[in-house]
Short mmCIF file of the C-alpha atoms (twelve columns), coordinates in Angstrom:
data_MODEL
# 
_entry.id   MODEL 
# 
loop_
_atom_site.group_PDB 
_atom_site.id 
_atom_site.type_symbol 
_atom_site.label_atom_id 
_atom_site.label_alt_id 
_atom_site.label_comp_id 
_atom_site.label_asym_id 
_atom_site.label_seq_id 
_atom_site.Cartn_x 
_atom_site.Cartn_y 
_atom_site.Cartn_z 
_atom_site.pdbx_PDB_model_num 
ATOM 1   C CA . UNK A 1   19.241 16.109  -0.411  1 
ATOM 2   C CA . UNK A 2   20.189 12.278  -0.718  1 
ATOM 3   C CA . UNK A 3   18.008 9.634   -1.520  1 
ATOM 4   C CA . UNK A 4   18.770 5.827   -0.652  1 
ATOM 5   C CA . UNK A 5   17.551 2.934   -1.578  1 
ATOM 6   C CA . UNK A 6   17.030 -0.077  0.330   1 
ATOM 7   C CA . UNK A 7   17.354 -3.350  -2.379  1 
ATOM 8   C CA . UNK A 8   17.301 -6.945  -0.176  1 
ATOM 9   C CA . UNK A 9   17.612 -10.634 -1.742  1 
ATOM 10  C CA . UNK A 10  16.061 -13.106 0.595   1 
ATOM 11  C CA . UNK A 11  17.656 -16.796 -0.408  1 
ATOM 12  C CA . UNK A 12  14.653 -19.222 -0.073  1 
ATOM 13  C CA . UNK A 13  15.453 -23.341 -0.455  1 
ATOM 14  C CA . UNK A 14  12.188 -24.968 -1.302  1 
ATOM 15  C CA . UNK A 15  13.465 -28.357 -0.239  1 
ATOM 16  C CA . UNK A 16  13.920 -26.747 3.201   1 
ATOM 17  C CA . UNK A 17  11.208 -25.083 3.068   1 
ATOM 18  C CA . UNK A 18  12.172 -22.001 4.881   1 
ATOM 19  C CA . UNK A 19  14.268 -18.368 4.237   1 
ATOM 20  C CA . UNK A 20  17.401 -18.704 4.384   1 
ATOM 21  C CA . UNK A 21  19.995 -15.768 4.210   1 
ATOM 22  C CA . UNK A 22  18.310 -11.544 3.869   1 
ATOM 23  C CA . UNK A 23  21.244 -9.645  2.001   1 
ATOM 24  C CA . UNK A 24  21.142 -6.344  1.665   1 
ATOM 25  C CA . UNK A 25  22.677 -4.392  -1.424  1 
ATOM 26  C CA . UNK A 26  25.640 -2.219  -0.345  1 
ATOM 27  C CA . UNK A 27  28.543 -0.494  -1.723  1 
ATOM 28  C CA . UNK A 28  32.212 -0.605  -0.950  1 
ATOM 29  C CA . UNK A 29  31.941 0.827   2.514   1 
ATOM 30  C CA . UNK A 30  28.248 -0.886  3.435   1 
ATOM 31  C CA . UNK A 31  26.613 2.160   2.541   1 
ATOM 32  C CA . UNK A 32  22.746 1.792   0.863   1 
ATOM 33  C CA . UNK A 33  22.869 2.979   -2.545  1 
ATOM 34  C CA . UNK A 34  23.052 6.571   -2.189  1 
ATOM 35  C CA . UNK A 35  22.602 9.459   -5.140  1 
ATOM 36  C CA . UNK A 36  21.622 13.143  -5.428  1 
ATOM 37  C CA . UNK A 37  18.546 12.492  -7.645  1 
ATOM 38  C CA . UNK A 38  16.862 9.514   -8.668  1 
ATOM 39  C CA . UNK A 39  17.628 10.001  -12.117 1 
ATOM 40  C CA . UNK A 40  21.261 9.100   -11.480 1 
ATOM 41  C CA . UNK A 41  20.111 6.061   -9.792  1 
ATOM 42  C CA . UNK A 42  18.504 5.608   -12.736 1 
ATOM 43  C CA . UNK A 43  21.575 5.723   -14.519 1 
ATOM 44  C CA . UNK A 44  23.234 3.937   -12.520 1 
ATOM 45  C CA . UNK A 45  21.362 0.825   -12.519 1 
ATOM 46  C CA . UNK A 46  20.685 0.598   -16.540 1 
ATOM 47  C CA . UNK A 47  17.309 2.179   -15.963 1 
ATOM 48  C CA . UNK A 48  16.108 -1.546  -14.067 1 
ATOM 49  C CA . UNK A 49  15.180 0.639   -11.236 1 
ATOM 50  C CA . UNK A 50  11.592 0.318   -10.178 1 
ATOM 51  C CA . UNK A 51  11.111 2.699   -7.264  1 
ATOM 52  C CA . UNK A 52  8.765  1.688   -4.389  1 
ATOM 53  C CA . UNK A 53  7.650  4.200   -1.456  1 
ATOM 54  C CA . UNK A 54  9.452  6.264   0.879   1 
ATOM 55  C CA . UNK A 55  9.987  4.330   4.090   1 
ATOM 56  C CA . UNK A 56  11.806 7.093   6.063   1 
ATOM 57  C CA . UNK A 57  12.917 10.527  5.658   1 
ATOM 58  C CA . UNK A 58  15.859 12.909  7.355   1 
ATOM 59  C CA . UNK A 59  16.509 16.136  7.019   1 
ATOM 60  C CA . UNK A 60  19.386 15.238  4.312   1 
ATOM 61  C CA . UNK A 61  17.565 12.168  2.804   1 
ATOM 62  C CA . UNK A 62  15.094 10.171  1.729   1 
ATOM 63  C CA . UNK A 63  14.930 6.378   2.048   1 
ATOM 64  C CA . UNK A 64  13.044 4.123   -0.757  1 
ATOM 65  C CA . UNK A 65  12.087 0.360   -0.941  1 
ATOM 66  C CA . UNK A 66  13.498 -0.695  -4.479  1 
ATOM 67  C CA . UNK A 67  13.866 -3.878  -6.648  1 
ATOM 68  C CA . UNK A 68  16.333 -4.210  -9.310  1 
ATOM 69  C CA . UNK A 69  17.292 -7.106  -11.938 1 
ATOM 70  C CA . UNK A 70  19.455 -9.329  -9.833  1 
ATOM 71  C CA . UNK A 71  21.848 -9.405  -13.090 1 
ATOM 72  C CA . UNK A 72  22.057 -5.312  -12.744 1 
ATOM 73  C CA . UNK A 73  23.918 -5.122  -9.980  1 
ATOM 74  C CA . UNK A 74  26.487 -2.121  -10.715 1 
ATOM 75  C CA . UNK A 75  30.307 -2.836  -9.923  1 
ATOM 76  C CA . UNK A 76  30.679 -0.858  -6.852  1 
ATOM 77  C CA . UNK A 77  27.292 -2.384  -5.431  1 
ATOM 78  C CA . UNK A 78  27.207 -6.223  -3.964  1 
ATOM 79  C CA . UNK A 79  24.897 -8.263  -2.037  1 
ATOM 80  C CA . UNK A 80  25.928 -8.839  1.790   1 
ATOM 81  C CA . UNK A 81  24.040 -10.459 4.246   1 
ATOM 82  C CA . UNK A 82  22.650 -9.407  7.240   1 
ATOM 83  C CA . UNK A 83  23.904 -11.280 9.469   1 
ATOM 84  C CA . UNK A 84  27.558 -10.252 8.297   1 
ATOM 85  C CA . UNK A 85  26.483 -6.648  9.272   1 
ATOM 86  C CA . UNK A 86  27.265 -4.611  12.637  1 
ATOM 87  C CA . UNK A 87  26.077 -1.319  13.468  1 
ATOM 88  C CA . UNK A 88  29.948 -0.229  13.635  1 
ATOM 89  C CA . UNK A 89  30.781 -0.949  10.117  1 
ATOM 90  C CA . UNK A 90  27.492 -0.282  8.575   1 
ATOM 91  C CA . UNK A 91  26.260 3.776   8.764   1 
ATOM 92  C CA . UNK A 92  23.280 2.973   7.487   1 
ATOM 93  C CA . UNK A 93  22.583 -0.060  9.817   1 
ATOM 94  C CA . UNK A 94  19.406 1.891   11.596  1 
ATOM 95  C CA . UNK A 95  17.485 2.491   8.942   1 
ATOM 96  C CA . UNK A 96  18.029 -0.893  6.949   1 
ATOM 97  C CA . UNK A 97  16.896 -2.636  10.784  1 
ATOM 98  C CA . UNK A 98  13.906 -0.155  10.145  1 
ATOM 99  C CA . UNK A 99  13.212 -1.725  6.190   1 
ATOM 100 C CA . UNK A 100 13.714 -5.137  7.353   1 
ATOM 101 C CA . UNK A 101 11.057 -4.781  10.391  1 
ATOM 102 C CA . UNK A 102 9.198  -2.353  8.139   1 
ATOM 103 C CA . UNK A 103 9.085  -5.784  5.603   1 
ATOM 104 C CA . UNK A 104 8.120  -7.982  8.551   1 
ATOM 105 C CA . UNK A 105 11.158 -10.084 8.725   1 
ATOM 106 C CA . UNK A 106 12.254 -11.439 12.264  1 
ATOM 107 C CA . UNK A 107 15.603 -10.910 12.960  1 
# 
């Protein structure tokens, strides 16, 4: 079984006083962070994990809310917004609609 994480950045400019850009960490192919066991996520991200709930499950995998140390970020992993996103590049576009909503953000 799999188990994904969903990490998001929301940009917020006080002087505006609104949100500004939801990104949503990825890999290389804008996949969610994706590992056989959450110890090797754990590994993966210097042990700055912290682990939230389990938002969704499959058959193949399970789906968690997570924060990490914005300065943890490993190299294959980036930040992309949402709004660069499409359901045709992103295979996991579904379920991060489902976190965001989930998170009651308007989209």
């Amino acid at each position: 079984m799999n188990h994904k994480l969903f990490i998001a950045k929301l940009d917020f400019k006080p002087e505006l006083n609104r949100h500004q850009d939801l990104s949503i960490l990825l890999s290389k192919d804008l996949s969610l962070p994706t590992a056989k066991s959450l110890t090797k996520f754990r590994e993966n991200f210097n042990n700055q994990l912290k682990l939230g709930k389990i938002f969704f499950e499959t058959p193949d995998a399970k789906y968690y809310f997570a924060i990490i140390t914005p300065n943890q970020i490993p190299k294959n992993y980036s930040y992309i917004k949402f709004s660069n996103l499409s359901e045709n590049s992103t295979p996991d576009y579904k379920i991060i609609l489902k976190a965001i909503k989930i998170l009651g953000y308007k989209i």
